[in-house]
C-alpha positions in Angstrom: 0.0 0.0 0.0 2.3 2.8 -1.1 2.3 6.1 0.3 -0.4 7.3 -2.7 -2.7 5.0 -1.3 -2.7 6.0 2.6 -3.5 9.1 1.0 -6.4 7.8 -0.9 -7.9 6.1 2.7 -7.3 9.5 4.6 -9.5 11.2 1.7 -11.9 7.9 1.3 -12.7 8.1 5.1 -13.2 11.7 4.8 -15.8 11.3 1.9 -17.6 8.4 3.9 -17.9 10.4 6.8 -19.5 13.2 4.7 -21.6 10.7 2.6 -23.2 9.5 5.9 -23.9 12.5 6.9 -26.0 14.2 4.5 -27.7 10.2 4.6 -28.4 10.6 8.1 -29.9 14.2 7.3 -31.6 12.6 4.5 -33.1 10.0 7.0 -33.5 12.1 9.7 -35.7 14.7 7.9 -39.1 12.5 7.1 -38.7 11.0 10.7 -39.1 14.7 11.8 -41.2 15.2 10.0 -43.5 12.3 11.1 -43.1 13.3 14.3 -44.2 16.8 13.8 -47.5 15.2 12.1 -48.3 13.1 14.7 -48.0 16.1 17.4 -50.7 17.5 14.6 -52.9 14.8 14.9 -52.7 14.9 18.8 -53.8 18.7 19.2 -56.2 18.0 16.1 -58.0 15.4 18.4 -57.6 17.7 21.1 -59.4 20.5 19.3 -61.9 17.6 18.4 -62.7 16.5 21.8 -63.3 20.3 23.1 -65.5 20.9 19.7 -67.5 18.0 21.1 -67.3 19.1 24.7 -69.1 22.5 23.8 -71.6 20.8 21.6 -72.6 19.3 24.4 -72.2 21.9 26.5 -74.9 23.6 24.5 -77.1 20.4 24.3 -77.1 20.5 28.1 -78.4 24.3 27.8 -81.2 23.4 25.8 -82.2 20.4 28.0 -82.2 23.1 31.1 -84.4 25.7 29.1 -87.0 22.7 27.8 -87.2 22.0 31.4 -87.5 25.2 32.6 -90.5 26.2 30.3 -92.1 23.2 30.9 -92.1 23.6 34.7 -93.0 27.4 33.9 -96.5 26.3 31.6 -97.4 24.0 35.0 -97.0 27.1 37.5 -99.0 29.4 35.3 -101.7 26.5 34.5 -101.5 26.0 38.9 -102.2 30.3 38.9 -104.9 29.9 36.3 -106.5 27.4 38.6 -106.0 29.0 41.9 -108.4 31.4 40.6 -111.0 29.0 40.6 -110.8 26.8 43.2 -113.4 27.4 46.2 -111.9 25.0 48.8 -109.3 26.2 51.5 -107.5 22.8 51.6 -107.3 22.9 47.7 -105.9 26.3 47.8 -103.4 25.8 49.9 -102.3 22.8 48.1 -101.9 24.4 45.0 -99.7 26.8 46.8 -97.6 24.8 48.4 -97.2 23.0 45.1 -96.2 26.7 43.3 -93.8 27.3 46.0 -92.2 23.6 45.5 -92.2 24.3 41.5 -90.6 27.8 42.2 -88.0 26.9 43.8 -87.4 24.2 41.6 -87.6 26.4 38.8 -84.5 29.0 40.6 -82.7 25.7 40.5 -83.0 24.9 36.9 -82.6 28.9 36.4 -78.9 28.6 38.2 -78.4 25.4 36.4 -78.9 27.1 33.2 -76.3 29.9 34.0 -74.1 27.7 35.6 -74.2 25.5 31.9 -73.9 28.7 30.1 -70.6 30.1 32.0 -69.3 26.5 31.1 -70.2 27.2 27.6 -68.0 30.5 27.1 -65.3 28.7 28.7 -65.3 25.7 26.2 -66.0 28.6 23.8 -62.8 30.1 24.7 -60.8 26.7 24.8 -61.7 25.9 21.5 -61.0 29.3 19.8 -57.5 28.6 21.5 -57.1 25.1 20.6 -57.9 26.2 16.6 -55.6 28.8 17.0 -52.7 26.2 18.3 -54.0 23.8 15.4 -53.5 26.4 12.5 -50.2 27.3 13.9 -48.8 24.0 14.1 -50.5 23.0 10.6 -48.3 26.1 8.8 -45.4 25.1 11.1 -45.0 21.1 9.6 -46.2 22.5 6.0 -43.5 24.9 6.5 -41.4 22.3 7.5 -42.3 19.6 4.8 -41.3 21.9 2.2 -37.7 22.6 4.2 -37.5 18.7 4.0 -38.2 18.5 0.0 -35.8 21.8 -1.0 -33.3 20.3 1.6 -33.4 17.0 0.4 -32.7 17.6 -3.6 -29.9 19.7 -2.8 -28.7 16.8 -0.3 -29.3 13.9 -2.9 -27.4 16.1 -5.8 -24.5 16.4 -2.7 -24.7 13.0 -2.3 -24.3 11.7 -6.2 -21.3 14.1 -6.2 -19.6 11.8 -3.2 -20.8 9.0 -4.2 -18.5 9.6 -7.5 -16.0 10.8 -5.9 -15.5 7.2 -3.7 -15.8 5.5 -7.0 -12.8 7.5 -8.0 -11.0 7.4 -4.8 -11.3 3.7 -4.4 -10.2 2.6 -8.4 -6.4 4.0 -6.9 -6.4 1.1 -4.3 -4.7 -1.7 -5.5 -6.7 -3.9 -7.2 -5.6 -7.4 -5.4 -6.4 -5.1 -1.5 -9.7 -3.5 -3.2 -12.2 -6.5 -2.9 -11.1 -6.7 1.5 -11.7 -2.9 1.6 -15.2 -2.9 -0.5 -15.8 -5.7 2.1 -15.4 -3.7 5.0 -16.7 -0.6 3.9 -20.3 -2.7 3.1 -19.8 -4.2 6.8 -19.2 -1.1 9.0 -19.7 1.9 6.1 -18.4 5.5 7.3 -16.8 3.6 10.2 -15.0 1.2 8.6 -11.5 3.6 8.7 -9.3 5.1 11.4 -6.2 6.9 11.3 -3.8 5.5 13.5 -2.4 8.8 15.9 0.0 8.8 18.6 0.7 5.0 17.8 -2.7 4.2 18.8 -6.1 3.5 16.5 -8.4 6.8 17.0 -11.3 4.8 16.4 -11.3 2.7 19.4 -7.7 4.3 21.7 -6.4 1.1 21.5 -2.7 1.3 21.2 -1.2 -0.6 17.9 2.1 -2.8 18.2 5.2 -2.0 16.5 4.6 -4.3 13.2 1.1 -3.1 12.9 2.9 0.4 13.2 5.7 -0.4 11.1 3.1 -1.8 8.3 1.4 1.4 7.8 4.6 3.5 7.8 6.2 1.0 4.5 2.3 1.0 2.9 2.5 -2.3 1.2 -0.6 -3.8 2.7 -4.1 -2.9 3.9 -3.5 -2.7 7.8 -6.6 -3.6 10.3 -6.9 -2.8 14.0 -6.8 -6.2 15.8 -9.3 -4.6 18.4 -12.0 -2.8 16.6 -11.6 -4.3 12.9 -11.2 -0.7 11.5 -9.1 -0.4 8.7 -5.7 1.7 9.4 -3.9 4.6 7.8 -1.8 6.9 8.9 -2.4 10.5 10.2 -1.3 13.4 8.4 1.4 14.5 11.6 2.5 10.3 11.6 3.0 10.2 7.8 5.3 13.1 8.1 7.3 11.8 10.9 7.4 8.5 8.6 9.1 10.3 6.0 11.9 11.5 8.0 11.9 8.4 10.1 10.3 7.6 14.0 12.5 8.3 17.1 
């Protein structure tokens, strides 16, 4: 692996690193975005439940002021026939029975404004929750086109790397390039580590001489016996090699 080719794995891990980057952005973008859309669909329900909450609210109104007429039509048909009656026991029957149906009647009066505070606060609720709902719609419609113009940009970005590791990799040797093609498929961005301070920076692990003195004459593809990661030499080690290690 001559000195050309270190070279070419310094750049190669470089353009893998970037390559799964703008595939993790690429990724990462509809899963936002899903999330974002389910969030929607929570506060949509929400809005949904307090929509049905004041509908019923107002049903509940209704049912109060049904009641209260009706119990309204019996006093006034009791008044009609206190009028008529002739009988001291009857009469005071029937006005016992119109004090009974008037207090009654304050109840289903205080029901009926207690019902109707409760409706202006649902009222209020749901104006708010339609308010969050629009916001939030604009927000992920906002977003989904970021995703869209992001991700053609990112795809053309990607081609261009793509390419370039075609061309990178053709100046391995051909006999080492089937083992690297292997590894890249196994571990992908991760599959290279420069080898700093005499140890692998992908795992710390600190290489022996051989594996050290391997990378420094470049005539194989060198692997780090603890993490698997292929080896090349930093740009500061490659230097020193040149002028020879202390």
């Amino acid at each position: 692996m001559p000195s050309s080719t270190a070279s070419t794995l310094r750049d190669l891990h470089l353009l893998h690193q970037r390559a799964k980057a703008l595939r993790d952005r690429l990724t990462s973008g509809p899963k936002t975005l899903a999330a974002r859309k389910l969030a929607l669909e929570t506060r949509q329900k929400a809005l949904d439940d307090a929509k049905k909450a004041l509908q019923d609210e107002k049903v509940a109104v209704k049912k109060h002021e049904h009641h209260l007429q009706s119990q309204q039509s019996k006093s006034d048909d009791l008044k009609v026939k206190l009028n008529a009656v002739k009988k001291n026991d009857e009469y005071k029957a029937i006005q016992n029975q119109l004090a009974l149906d008037k207090n009654h009647m304050e109840k289903t009066e205080g029901e009926i404004l207690e019902a109707m505070e409760r409706v202006d606060e649902k009222t209020r609720l749901v104006a708010e929750a339609e308010l969050e709902v629009k916001k939030f719609t604009d927000e992920v419609a906002a977003l989904a086109k970021q995703i869209d113009e992001h991700a053609e940009a990112q795809k053309a970005q990607l081609a261009e790397l793509d390419k370039a590791i075609v061309e990178a990799e053709s100046l391995i040797d051909e006999e080492q390039r089937d083992r690297y093609r292997r590894t890249v498929k196994q571990r992908g961005a991760d599959a290279l580590a420069s080898a700093e301070d005499g140890a692998c920076s992908g795992c710390y692990v600190t290489l022996t001489s051989q594996v050290m003195n391997e990378l420094i004459n470049g005539q194989t593809l060198q692997f780090c016996m603890t993490c698997g990661r292929m080896l090349y030499l930093a740009d500061a080690e490659q230097n020193t090699s040149k002028y020879g290690r202390s």
